[in-house]
Each structure stands twice: as C-alpha cells, then as structure tokens.
C-alpha positions, 0 to 999 in steps of 0.5 A, a space after each residue: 472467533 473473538 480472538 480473530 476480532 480482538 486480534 486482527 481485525 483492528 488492522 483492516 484500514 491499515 491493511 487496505 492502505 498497504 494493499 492499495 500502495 502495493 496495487 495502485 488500484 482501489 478495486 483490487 485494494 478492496 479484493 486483495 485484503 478481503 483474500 488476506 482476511 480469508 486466508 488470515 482467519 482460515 489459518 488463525 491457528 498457525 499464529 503463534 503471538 508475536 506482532 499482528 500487524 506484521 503477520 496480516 501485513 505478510 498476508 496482504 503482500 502475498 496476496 498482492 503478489 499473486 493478484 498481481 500474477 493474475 492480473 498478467 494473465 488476464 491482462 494478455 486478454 482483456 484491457 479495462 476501458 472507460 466510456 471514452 475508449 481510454 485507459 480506467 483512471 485511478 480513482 483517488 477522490 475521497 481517499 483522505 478526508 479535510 477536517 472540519 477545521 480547514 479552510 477550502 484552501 488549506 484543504 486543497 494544498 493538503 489535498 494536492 500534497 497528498 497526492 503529490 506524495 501518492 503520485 511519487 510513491 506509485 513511480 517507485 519500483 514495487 520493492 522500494 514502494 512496498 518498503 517505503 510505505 511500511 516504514 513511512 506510513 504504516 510506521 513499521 519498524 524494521 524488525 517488523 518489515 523484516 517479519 513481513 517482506 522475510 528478509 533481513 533487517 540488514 537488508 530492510 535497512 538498505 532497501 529503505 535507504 535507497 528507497 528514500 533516495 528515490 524518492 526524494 529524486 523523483 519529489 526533486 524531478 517534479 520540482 523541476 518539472 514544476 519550475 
C-alpha cells in the first residue's frame, strides 16, 4: 500500500490531465482515471519497475478506450441535454488557474490562448491528439509514448511528426478564420 502511494499516486493530475485530453469530457476524465487507479492498485503487483508514469499512462488510455466503447453503446439510447434542450457543453471554467502576479488582462489573453490551444487539440484525430499531448504536455519521452500506446518508437515518432503538422494547420485555419 505505501509503495502504491510512494510510487503511483503523485501522478494522479497528470493522469487526469491525459484522460481529459483523450475524453474532451471532465466528468468522464474524473470516471476514467478513478478506473485507472482501480485497476493500477488492484494489479500493483505485476509492475515490474521501470518508469511509473508510463505504466499508469497505459492504464488510463486503456480506460479511455473502453469509456469510449461504453459511451457508444449508450449514446445509441440516450443524448445528455442541458436545461435548454441543447447539447451539454464542455465545461472548461477553472481548468487553469492565473496566478496571483497577472494583471486581469494578461490573465484573459492567457486564458484565451490556453483554450485556443485546448480548442485545437480536441479537433485532432484521437491517434495524434493522444500523441501529441504525451510529448507535448506530459513531456513524455518517446521510449516512454512507445511503453505507453505498445507501438514503436519509430512509429512514436512519425505519428508525432504529423501530429504536429496537423496541428499547426489547423492553429494556422484558425488564423485565417480570425482574419
């Protein structure tokens, strides 16, 4: 139990943060890595060493993978509708926090980038979306990405690569859009 804590658990908000990426959905975010620690501490004794991090990454995309699964299932039945009769929108309020130091602009232009940047991830396919906030934001490196999507590093690399090109043509399309 104390090896769990020592070993796993300081890596719960990156978790969450890989899960929300994959997930688009907070809730579910919240749901998937609470499943993801089930399972983590339920089968502590198979882990063998090595990085943490990318054994409990592991963990969390099979999680988001059958979530997923379940959603479509449930999604053939039933729609979540908000109190207008529309779609549920994603809550993103308080997802990142100004500090104390920021003016009330400069935390609005950081806030407005941020979800720029969250915007552009989510209309990213799952493969390079999943890929791309690895490296990116979890600052993974590729041998870890490899450990964690079991592909391999030559593969990590290349799907990083056009990863990024979509990224930047769709950051670009917003531009545009903007203009």
């Amino acid at each position: 139990m104390h090896r769990f804590q020592d070993v796993i658990i300081p890596h719960l908000d990156a978790a969450y943060n890989f899960a929300r990426f994959l997930s688009r959905d907070a809730e579910a975010a919240q749901d998937i890595v609470q499943e993801a620690f089930l399972r983590a501490y339920r089968n502590f004794e198979t882990y063998r060493g090595g990085d943490p991090r990318s054994w409990l990454f592991a963990i969390v995309r099979n999680c988001c993978h059958v979530w997923r699964q379940q959603d479509r299932r449930k999604a053939r039945f039933e729609r979540h509708l908000d109190e207008t009769g529309g779609a549920d929108p994603d809550e993103d309020e308080g997802y990142q926090v100004a500090s104390e130091e920021d003016s009330p602009e400069t935390a609005m232009i950081r806030q407005t980038e941020q979800q720029r940047v969250r915007d552009v991830i989510s209309k990213l396919p799952e493969t390079m979306r999943e890929i791309i906030v690895l490296r990116e934001l979890e600052d993974l490196s590729y041998r870890q990405i490899a450990e964690i999507i079991d592909a391999p590093i030559g593969t990590v690399m290349s799907r990083l690569a056009r990863a990024r090109r979509e990224f930047a043509d769709i950051w670009d399309a917003c531009n545009k859009s903007e203009a």
